[in-house]
Backbone bond lengths (Angstrom), bond angles and torsions (degrees), N, CA, C in turn:
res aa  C-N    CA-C-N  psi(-1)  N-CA   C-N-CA  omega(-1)  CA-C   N-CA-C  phi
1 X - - - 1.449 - - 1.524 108.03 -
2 X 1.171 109.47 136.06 1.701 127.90 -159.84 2.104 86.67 -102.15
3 X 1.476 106.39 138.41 1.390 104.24 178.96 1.665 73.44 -121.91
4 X 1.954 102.06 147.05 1.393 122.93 160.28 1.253 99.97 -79.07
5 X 1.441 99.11 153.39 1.826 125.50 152.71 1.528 98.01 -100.45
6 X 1.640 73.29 148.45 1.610 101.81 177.10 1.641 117.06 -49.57
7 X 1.474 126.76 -25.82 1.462 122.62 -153.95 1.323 83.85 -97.55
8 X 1.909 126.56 -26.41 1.496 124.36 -174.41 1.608 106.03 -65.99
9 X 1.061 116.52 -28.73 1.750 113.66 -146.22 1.719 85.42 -116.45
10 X 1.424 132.38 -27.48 1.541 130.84 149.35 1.573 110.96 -33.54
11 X 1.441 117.67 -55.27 1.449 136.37 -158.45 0.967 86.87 -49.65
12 X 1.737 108.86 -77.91 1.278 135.99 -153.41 2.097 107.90 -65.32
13 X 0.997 84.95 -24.68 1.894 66.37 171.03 1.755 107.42 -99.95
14 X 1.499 105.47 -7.89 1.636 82.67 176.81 1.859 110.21 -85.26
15 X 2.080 104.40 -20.61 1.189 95.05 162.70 1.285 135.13 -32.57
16 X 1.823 110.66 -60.64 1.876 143.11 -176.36 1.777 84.85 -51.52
17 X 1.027 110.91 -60.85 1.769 113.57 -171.67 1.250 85.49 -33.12
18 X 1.460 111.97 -106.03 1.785 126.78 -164.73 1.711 109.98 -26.10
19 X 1.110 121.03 -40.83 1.449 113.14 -167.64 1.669 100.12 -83.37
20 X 1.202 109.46 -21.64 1.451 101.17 173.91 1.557 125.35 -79.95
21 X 1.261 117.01 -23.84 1.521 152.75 -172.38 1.663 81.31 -66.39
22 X 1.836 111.03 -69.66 1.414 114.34 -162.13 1.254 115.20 -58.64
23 X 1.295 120.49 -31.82 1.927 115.83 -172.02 1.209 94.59 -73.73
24 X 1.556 144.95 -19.25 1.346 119.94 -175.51 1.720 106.90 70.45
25 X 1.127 159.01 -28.27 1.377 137.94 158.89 1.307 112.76 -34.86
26 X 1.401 100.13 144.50 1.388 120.99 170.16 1.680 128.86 -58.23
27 X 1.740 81.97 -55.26 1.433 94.86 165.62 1.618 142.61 -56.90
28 X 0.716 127.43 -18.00 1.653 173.82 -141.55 1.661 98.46 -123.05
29 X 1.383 124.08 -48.02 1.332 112.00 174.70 1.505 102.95 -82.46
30 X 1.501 137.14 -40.23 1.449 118.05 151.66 1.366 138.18 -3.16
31 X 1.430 97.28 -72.24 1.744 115.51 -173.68 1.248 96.05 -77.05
32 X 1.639 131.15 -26.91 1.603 102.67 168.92 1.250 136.18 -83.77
33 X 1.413 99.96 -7.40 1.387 102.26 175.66 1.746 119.58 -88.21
34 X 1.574 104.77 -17.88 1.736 126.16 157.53 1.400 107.42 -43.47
35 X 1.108 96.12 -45.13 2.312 114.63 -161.19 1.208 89.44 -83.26
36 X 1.081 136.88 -28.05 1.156 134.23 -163.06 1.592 113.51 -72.58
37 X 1.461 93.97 -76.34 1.657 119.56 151.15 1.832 121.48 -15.93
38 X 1.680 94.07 -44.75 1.664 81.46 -170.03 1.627 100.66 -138.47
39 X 1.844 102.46 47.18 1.597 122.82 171.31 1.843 85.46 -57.34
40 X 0.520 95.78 -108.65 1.535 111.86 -161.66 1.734 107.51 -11.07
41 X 1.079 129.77 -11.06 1.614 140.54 -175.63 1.458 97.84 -112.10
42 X 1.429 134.34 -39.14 1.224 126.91 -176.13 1.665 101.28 -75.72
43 X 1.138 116.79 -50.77 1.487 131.49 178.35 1.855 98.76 -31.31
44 X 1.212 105.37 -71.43 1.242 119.43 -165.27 1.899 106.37 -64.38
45 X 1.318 103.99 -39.49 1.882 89.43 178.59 1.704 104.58 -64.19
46 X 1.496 130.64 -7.20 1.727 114.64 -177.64 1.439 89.64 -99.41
47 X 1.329 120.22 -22.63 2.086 107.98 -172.55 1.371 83.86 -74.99
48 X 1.171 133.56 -90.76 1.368 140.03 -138.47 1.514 113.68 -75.59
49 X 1.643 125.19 129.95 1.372 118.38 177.98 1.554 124.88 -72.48
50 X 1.389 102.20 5.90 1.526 103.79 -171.87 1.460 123.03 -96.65
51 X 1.368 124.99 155.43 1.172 121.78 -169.87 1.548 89.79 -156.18
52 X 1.497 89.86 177.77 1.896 96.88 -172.28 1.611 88.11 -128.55
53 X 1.481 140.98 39.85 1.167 146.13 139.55 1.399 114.64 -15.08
54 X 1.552 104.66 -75.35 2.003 116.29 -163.37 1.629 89.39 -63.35
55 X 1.330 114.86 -41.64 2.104 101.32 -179.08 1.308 112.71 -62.46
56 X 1.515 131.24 -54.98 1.377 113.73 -178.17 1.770 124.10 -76.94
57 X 1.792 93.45 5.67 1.567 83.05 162.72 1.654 118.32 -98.97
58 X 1.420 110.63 -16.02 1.378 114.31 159.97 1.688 106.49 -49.54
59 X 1.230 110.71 -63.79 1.433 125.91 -172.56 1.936 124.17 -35.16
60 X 1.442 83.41 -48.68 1.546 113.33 155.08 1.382 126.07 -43.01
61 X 1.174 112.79 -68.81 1.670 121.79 173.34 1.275 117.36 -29.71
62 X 2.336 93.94 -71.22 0.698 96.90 -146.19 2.013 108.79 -69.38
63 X 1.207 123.92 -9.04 1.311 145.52 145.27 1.203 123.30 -12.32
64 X 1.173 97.48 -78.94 1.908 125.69 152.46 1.234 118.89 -31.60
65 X 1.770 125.53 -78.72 1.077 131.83 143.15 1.777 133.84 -7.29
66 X 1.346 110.83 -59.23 1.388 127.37 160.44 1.654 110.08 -67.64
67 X 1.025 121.19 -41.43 1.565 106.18 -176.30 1.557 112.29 -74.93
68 X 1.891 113.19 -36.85 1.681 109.97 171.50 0.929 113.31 -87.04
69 X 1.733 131.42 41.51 1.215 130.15 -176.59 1.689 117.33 -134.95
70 X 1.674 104.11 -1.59 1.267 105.25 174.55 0.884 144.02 -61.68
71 X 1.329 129.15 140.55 1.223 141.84 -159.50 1.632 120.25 83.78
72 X 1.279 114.08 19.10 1.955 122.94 169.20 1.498 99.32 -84.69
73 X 1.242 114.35 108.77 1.282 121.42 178.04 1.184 108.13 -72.65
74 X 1.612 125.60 -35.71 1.526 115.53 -177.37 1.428 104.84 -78.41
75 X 1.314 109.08 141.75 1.493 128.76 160.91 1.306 120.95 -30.16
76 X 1.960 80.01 -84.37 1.519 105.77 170.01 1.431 136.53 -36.18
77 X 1.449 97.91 -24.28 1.558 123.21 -168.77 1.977 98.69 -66.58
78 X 1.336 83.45 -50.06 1.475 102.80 -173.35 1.547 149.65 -63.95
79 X 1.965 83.39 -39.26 1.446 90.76 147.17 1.065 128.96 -90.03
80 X 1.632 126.96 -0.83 1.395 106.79 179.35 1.750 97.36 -88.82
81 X 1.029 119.68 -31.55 1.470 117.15 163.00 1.699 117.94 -27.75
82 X 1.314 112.08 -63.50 1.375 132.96 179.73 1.372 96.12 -50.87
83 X 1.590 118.02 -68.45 1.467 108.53 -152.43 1.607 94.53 -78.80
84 X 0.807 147.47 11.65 1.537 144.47 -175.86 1.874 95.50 -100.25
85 X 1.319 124.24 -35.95 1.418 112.90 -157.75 1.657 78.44 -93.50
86 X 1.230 149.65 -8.17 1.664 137.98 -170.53 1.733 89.38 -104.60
87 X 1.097 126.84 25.69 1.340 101.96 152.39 1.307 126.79 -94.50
């Protein structure tokens, strides 16, 4: 697995800039001004390999878990439910 540098993935969004600039849509100036907003966060998900993926799929479950679980009045009931399906 190939990690970008910052000046590569700079390039490449001021490329998306210009080509978006050129079609002239409206819409298109939206999403650049979105990209724009959260350069510095997009930058960083191609430098860095990390992500919080495996947490919001815990997060998920346990979601899941809580929604096919309504109506368990005990608490207790519930988290040991929870922590029993995350093993």
């Amino acid at each position: 697995m190939t990690q970008s540098n910052e000046r590569n993935v700079r390039s490449n969004l001021e490329q998306l800039y210009q080509a978006i600039d050129e079609s002239g849509l409206d819409e298109y100036q939206y999403m650049k001004r979105t990209f724009k907003s959260w350069e510095k966060e997009i930058i960083n998900s191609f430098i860095y390999p990390y992500t919080n993926g495996y947490l919001e799929g815990i997060n998920n479950k346990i979601k899941v878990i809580k929604r096919m679980s309504y109506g368990i009045r005990n608490f207790q009931r519930l988290r040991n439910k929870v922590l029993c399906s995350l093993i």
